[in-house]
C-alpha positions in Angstrom: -30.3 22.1 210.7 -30.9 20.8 214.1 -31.7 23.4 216.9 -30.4 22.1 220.8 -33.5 23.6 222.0 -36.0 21.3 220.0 -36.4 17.8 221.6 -38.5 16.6 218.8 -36.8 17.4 215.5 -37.6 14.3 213.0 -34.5 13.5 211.6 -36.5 10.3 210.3 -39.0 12.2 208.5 -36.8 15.2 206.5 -34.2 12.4 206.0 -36.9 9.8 204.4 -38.3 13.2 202.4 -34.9 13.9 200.8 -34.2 10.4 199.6 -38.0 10.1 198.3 -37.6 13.3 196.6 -34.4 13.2 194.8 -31.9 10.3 193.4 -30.1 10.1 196.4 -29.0 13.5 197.1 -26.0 14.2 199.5 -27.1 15.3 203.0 -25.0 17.3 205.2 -26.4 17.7 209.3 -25.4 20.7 210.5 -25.8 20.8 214.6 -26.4 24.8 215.9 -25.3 23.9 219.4 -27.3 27.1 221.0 -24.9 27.9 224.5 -22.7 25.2 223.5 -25.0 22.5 224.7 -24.0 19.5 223.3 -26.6 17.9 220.1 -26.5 13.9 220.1 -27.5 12.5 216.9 -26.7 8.8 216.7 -24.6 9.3 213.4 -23.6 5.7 212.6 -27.5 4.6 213.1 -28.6 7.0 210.3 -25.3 6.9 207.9 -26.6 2.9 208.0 -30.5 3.6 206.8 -29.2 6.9 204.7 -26.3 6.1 202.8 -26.4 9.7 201.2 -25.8 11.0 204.6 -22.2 12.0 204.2 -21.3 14.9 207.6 -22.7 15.8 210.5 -20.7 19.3 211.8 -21.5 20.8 215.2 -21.9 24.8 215.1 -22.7 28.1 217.4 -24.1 30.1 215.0 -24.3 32.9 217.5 -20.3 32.9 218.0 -19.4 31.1 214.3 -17.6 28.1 216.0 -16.7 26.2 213.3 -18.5 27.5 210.3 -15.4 28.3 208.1 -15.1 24.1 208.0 -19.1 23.8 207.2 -19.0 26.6 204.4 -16.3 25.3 202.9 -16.9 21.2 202.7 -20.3 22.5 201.2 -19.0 24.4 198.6 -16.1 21.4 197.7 -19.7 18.9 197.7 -20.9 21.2 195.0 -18.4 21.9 193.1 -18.1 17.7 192.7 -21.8 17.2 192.0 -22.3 15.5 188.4 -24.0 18.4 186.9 -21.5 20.7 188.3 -19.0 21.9 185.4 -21.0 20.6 182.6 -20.4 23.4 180.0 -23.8 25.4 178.7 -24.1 27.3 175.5 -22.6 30.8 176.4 -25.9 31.9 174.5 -27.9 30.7 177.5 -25.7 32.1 180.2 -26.2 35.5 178.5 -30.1 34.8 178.9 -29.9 33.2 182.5 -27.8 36.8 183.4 -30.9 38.8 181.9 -33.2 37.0 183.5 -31.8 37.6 186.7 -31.3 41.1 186.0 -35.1 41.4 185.3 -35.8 39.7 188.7 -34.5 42.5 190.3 -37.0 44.5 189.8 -40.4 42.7 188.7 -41.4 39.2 189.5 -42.3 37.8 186.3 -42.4 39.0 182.5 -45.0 37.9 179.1 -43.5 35.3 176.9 -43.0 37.3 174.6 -40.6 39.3 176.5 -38.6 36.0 177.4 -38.2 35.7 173.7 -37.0 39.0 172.9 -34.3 38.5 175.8 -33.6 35.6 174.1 -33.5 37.3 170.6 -31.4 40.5 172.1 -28.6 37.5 173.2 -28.5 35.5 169.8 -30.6 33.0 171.1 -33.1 32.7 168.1 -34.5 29.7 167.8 -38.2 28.9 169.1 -37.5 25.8 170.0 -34.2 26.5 171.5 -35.8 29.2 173.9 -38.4 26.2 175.2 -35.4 23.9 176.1 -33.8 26.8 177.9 -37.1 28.2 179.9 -37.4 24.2 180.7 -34.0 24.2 181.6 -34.6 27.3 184.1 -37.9 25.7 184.9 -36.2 22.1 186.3 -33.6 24.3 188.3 -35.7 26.4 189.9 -34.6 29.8 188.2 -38.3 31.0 186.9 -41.6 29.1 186.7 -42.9 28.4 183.0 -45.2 25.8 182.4 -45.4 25.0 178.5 -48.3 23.1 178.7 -50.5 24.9 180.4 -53.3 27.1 178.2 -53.1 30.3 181.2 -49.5 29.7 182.7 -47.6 29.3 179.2 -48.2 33.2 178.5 -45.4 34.4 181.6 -42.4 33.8 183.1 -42.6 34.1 186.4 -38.6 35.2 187.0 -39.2 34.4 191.0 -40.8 31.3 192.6 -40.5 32.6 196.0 -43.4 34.9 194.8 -45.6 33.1 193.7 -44.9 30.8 196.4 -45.4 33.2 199.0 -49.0 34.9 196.8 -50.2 30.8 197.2 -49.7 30.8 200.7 -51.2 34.0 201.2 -54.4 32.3 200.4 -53.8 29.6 202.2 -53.1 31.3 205.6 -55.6 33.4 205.2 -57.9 32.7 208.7 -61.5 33.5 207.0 -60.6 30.1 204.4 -58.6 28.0 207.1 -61.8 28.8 209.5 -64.0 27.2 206.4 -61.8 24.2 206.4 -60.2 25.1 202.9 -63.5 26.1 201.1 -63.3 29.7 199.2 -64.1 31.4 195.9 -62.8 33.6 193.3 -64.2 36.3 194.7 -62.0 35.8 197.8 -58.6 35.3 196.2 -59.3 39.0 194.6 -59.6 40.5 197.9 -56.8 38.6 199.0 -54.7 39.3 195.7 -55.4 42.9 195.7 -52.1 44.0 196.4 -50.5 45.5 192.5 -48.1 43.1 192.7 -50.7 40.1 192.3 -53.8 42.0 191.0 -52.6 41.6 187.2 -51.8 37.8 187.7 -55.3 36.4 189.9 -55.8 33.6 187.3 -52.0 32.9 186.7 -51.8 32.3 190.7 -54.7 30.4 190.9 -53.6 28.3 187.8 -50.1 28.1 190.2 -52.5 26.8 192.7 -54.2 23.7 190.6 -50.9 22.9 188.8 -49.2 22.1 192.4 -52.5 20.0 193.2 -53.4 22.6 196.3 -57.3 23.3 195.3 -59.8 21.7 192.5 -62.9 23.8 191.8 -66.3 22.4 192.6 -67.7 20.3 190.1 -71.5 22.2 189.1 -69.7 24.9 191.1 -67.9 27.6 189.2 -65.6 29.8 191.1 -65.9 28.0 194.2 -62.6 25.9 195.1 -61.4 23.7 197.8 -58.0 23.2 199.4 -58.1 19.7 200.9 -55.0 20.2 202.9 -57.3 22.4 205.1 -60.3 20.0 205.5 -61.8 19.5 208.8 -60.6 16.8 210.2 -64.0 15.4 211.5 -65.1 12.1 209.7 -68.5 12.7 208.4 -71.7 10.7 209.0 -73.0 8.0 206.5 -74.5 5.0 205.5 -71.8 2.4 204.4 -72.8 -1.1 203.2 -70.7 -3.5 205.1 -71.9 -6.8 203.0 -69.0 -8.1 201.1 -67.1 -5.0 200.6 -63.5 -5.3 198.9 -60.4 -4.0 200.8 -57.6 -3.3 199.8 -54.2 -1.9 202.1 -51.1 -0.2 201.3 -48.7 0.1 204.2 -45.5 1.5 203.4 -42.1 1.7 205.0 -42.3 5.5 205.3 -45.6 7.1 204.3 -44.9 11.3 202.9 -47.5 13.4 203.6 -49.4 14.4 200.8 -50.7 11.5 198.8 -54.8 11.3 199.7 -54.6 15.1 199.1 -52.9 14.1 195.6 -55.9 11.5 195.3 -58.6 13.7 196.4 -57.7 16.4 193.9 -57.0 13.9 191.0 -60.9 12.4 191.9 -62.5 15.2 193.2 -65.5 14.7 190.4 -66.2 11.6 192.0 -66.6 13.0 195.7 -69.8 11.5 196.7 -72.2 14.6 196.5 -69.1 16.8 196.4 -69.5 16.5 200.4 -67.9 13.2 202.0 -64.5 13.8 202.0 -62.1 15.1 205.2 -58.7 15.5 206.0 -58.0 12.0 206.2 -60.7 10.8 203.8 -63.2 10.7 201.1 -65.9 8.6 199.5 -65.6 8.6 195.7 -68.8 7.0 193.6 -69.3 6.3 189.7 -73.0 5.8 190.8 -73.0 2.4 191.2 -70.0 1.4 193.7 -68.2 3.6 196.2 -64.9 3.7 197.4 -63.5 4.5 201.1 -60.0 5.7 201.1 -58.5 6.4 204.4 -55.5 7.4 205.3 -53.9 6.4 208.5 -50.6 8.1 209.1 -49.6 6.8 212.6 -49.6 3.2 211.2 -48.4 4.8 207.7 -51.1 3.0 205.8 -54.1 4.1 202.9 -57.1 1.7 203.3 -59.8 1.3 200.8 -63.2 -0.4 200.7 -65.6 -0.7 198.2 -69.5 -1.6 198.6 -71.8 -1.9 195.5 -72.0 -3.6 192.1 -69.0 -3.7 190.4 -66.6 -3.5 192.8 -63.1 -4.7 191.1 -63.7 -2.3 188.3 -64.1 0.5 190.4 -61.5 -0.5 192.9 -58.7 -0.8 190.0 -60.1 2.3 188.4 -58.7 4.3 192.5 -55.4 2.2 192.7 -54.2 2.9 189.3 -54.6 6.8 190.2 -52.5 5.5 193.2 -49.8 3.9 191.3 -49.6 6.9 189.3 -48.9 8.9 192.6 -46.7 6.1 193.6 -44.4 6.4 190.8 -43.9 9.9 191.3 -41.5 9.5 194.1 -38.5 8.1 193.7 -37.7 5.8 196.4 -41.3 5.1 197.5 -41.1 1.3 199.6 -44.7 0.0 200.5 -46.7 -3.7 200.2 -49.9 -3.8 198.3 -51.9 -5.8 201.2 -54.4 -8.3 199.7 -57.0 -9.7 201.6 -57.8 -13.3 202.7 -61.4 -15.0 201.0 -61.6 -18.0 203.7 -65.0 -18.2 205.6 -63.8 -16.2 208.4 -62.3 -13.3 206.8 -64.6 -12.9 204.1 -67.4 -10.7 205.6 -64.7 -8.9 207.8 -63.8 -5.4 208.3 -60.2 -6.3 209.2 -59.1 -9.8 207.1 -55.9 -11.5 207.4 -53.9 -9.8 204.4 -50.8 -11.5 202.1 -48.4 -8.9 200.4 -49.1 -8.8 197.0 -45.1 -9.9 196.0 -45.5 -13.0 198.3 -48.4 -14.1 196.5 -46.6 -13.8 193.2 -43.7 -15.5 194.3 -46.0 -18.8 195.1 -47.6 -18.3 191.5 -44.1 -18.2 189.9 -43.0 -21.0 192.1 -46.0 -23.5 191.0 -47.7 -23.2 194.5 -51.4 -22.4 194.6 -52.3 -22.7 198.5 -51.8 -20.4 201.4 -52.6 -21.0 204.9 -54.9 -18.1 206.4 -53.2 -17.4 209.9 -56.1 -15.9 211.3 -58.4 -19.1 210.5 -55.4 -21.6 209.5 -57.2 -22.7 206.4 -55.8 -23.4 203.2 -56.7 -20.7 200.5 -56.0 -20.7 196.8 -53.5 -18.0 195.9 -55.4 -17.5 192.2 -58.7 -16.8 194.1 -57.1 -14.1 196.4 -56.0 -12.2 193.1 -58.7 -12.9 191.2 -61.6 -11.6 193.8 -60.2 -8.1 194.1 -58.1 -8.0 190.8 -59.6 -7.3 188.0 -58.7 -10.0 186.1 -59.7 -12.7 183.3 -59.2 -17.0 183.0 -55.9 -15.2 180.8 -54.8 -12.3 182.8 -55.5 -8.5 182.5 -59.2 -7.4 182.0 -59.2 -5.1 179.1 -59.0 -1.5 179.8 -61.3 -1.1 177.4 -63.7 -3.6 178.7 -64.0 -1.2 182.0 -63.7 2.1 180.4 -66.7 0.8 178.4 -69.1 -0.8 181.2 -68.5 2.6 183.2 -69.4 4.9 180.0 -72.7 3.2 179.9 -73.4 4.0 183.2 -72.1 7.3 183.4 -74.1 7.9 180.0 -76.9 7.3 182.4 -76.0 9.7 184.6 -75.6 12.2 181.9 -71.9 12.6 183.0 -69.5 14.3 180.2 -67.3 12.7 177.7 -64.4 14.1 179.3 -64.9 12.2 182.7 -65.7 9.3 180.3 -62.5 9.7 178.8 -60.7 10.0 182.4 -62.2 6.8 183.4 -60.7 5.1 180.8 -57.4 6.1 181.4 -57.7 5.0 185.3 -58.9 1.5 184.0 -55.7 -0.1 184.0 -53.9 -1.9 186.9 -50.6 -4.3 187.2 -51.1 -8.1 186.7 -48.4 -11.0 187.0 -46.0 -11.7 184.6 -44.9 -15.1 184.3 -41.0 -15.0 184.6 -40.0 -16.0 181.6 -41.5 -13.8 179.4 -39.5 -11.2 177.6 -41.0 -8.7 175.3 -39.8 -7.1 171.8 -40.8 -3.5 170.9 -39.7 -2.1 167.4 -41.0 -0.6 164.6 -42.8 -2.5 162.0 -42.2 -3.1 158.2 -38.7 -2.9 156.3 -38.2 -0.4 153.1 -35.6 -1.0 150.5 -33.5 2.1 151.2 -33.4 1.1 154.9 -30.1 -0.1 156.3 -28.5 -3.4 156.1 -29.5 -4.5 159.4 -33.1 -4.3 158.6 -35.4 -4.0 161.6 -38.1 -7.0 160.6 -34.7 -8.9 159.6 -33.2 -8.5 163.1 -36.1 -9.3 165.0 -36.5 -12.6 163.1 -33.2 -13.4 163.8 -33.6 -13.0 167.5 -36.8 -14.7 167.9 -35.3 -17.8 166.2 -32.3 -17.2 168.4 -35.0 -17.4 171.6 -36.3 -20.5 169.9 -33.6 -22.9 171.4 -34.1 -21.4 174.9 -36.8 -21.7 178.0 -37.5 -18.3 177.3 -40.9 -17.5 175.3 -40.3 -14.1 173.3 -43.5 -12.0 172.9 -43.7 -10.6 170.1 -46.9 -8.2 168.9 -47.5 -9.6 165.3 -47.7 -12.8 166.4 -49.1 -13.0 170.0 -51.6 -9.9 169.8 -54.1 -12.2 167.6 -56.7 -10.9 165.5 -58.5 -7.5 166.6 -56.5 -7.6 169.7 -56.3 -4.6 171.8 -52.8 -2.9 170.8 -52.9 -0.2 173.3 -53.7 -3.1 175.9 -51.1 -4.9 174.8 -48.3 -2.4 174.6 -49.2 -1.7 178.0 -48.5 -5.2 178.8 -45.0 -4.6 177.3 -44.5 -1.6 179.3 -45.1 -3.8 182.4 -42.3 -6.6 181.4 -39.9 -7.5 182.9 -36.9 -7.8 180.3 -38.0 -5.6 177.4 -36.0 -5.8 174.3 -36.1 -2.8 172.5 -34.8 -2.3 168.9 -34.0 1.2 167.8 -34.5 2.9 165.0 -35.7 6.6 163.3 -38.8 4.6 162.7 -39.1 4.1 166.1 -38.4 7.3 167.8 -41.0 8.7 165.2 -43.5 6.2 165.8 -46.6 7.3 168.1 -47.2 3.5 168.8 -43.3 2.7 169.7 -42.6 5.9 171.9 -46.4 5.1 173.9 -44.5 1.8 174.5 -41.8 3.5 175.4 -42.8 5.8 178.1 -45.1 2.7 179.4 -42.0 0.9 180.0 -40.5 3.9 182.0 -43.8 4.9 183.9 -43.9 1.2 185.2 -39.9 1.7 186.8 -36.8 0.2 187.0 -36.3 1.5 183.6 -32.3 0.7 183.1 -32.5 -2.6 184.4 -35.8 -3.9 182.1 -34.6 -2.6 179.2 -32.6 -4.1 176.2 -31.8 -1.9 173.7 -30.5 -2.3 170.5 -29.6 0.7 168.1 -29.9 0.6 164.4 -27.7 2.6 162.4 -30.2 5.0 160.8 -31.4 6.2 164.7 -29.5 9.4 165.0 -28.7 9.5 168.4 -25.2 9.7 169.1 -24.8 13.5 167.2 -26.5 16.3 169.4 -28.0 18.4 166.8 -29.2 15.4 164.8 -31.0 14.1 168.6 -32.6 17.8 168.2 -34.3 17.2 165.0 -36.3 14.3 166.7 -37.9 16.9 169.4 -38.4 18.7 166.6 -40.0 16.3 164.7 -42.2 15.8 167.4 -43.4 19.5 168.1 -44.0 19.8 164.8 -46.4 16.9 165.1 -48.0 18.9 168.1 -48.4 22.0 165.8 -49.9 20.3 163.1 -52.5 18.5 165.2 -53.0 21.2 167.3 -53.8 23.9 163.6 -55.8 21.2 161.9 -57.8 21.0 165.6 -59.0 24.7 165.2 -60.4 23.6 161.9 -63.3 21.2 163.9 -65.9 22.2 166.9 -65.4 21.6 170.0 -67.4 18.8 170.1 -64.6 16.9 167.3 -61.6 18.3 169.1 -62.1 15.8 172.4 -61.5 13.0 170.7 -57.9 14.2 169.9 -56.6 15.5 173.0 -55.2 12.4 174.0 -52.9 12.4 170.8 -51.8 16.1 172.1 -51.1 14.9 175.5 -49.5 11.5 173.8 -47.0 13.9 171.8 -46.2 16.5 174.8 -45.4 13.1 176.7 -42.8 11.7 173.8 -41.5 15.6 172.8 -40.4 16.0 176.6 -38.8 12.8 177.3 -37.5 12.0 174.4 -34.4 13.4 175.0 -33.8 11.6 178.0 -34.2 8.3 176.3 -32.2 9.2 173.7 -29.3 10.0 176.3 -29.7 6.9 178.6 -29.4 5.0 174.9 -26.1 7.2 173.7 -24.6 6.3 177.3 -25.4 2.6 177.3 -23.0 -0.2 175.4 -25.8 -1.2 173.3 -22.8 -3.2 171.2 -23.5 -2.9 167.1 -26.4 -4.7 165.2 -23.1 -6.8 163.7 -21.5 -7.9 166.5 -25.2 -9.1 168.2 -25.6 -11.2 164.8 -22.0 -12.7 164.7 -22.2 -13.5 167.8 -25.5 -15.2 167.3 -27.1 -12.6 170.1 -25.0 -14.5 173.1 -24.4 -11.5 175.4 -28.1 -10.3 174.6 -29.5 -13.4 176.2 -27.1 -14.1 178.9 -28.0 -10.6 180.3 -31.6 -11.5 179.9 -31.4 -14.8 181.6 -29.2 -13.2 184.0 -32.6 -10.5 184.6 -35.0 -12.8 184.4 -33.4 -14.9 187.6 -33.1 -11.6 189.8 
């Protein structure tokens, strides 16, 4: 809503928010015209850059001129949003009324009342509650966080509290004064009031789920909110010989993502000191990383000085990327810096987008002219001096999460940072353009259908045969003792992905890790391929249950049999936990997106000797 009295209200900015935080969300302008003065807004400028912006009304709130007209195109937009008439179980109704009923007069309840409301209204089922409380959870009814060992024991019933107990903190002048810095002891002076004093560690859990505070590494109790850093650059020494940089400008820059990154990090903070509002120094002992935000030019910079630079560097960006992905509309360059004699030792080099620099590898040419110098560079050189790449592509994750668990074993650092390393090792790497992938689920069984998996994949790689199009395929390009995660993250990074579906494979742990790979890397619906065997039971709702099912079960198994080792043993299989959490809550959305899509039958792909198949590949593989 646009006041006539502010001069400065950033239509840019909340409209750039919207479309970054939703899938295109209708936007209505509504224009409080204080004393009638008149509001410009340069409508047919911003209906061109937001296409979601459908009205801009003109108002007096004071005297209601013209409110009738907004109130009621708003509620005709709602009632026409997709989601909008979709009919729920009456079962869950009865539980959303309850809810709502409690909310009137507390601010959250135990679990275990949720599932006695949910008992009391016929709604028996323990996995049935979850999907509901999830349901709630996405809609922003209650907060209830499954996963989370202190959050998963209450409902909170209403957000707006726990909201308003987070910002309690964060107002608070004594930890604003200390630039964000505070300690337990702190939030239970603050929280003291009866309506937080039974819920200190649920709100401060609240707190680290939304990525407002880490605590202190070697620090327990003490926490820091990096939104509230000073914004004073510290002094240090910094290394200026032969640094990497590295520069992501983007076309609108939120706020929010170095705090993301600092709080992701924070147990690589360089002494747990250098970091600021608009910066921080991580180390893994022997290289450090600079990332600086700079908002006004909408830009992240890193450097990094040291030994081992690239590993360290693509251990920070692929935190980044992860961030990235998280928005939904996020446009920005990945900035790669020139190597010729004059830019090399520089602080500010001549940089090539990233994309441009694949485009000349996909189009055979291997020079680049410098513009700061004018010499002629070689484009594999660029990627290769602050990539981390091998003479065939993508470095091993393995190979990075290993040289950095030596040296952390040096520095006595835990398993668990180990562990976190490793995950971080990965980064994006080109893919030549006519490659397609083929995920599916290994080995045929006599009682399995007709249209046998192995049997269909042979058919189609022989089919891809007689085309310019080289089909990767894991049994036969993975080589012996290849890396299969590696490589399945390769898959997930493809760009055409055929996918053959099966109960196998939405009960595989290898497939379904494919599987979300392929959606973490974007652009999901447009890389992927599908194909759906008869045996995947996807097209009946309660037999699409059973596979969530499945998959908690899998959860509760690992999770008893867990108990049964020390803590020591247990590490090891966290990732399997976190793996199966993954698949158990977006398995369901695949499943959908596969119902909804003409996948055609496994017969008529056969007949037709796979003919559509590869024309709509061919067709991607040109865009």
């Amino acid at each position: 809503m646009v006041d006539t009295r502010q001069d400065n209200t950033d239509f840019y900015y909340w409209l750039n928010i919207i479309s970054l935080l939703s899938e295109n969300s209708p936007i209505f302008i509504i224009k409080n015209e204080k004393q009638d003065r008149q509001c410009d807004v340069n409508e047919r400028v911003l209906r061109g850059e937001f296409s979601n912006l459908e009205k801009v009304f003109a108002t007096n709130l004071e005297k209601n001129r013209g409110l009738d007209a907004i109130k009621d195109a708003i509620q005709k937009r709602i009632v026409n949003l997709p989601h909008v008439g979709t009919p729920l179980p009456k079962v869950w109704v009865r539980v959303r009324a309850a809810l709502e009923h409690y909310a009137n007069h507390c601010n959250y309840i135990t679990l275990e009342k949720y599932r006695d409301l949910c008992r009391t209204s016929q709604l028996t089922d323990h996995n049935r509650q979850n999907t509901l409380s999830n349901y709630l959870h996405d809609l922003g009814v209650i907060l209830h966080f499954h996963e989370d060992p202190i959050l998963k024991h209450y409902v909170i019933l209403k957000p707006e509290w726990g909201t308003a107990a987070v910002y309690d903190a964060l107002d608070t002048k004594e930890i604003r004064e200390d630039f964000g810095r505070f300690t337990r002891q702190q939030l239970n002076t603050i929280w003291k009031k009866d309506e937080y004093s039974n819920m200190r560690d649920e709100l401060l859990q609240l707190m680290k789920n939304f990525k407002l505070c880490y605590e202190i590494p070697g620090r327990p109790d003490h926490y820091i909110a990096p939104q509230l850093l000073s914004s004073e650059q510290p002094d240090y020494p910094w290394d200026e010989t032969s640094n990497l940089i590295l520069r992501y400008r983007y076309d609108f820059m939120p706020k929010g993502i170095l705090t993301r990154l600092i709080v992701e990090l924070h147990q690589y903070i360089e002494n747990q000191t250098l970091v600021w509002k608009t910066g921080v120094v991580f180390t893994n002992n022997t290289a450090h990383a600079e990332v600086t935000e700079h908002y006004p030019k909408s830009e992240i910079r890193i450097r990094v000085s040291g030994t081992d630079q690239k590993r360290w560097l693509s251990a920070i960006t692929h935190e980044l990327e992860k961030i990235h992905r998280s928005y939904e509309q996020l446009r920005y360059k990945t900035l790669i810096p020139c190597n010729c004699k004059t830019c090399k030792n520089s602080q500010t080099p001549y940089d090539y987008p990233y994309e441009r620099l694949q485009k000349f590898l996909r189009d055979g040419q291997y020079q680049i002219q410098c513009q700061e110098s004018y010499q002629m560079v070689d484009v594999r050189r660029l990627l290769n001096d602050i990539l981390y790449l091998d003479s065939d592509g993508l470095e091993p994750g393995d190979k990075l999460a290993d040289a950095l668990s030596i040296k952390d074993n040096q520095q006595g650092l835990p398993s668990q940072q180990r562990n976190l390393v490793r995950e971080r090792a990965q980064i994006q790497t080109y893919q030549p353009e006519k490659e397609v992938f083929i995920s599916y689920a290994w080995g045929d069984k006599k009682e399995d259908p007709p249209y046998k998996r192995e049997r269909i994949v042979n058919k189609i790689d022989s089919t891809f045969e007689n085309t310019d199009i080289t089909l990767i395929r894991d049994k036969r390009d993975l080589g012996f003792r290849g890396r299969i995660k590696e490589f399945m993250r390769q898959i997930g990074k493809g760009k055409a992905v055929i996918v053959i579906i099966s109960d196998k494979y939405l009960k595989s742990e290898n497939c379904m890790f494919e599987m979300l790979e392929i959606a973490d890397s974007g652009d999901f619906d447009n890389r992927i391929f599908p194909i759906v065997l008869d045996d995947a039971q996807i097209y009946d709702p309660v037999e699409c249950i059973n596979y969530v099912i499945y998959w908690e079960e899998k959860i509760e198994k690992l999770e008893t049999a867990m108990k049964r080792v020390g803590p020591a043993n247990r590490q090891r299989f966290n990732d399997s936990i976190d793996l199966y959490t993954r698949i158990r809550a977006t398995i369901a959305e695949f499943t959908e997106i596969f119902k909804d899509t003409n996948t055609l039958t496994p017969e008529i792909h056969t007949d037709s000797e796979f003919a559509e198949l590869t024309t709509a590949i061919k067709k991607r593989l040109e865009s």
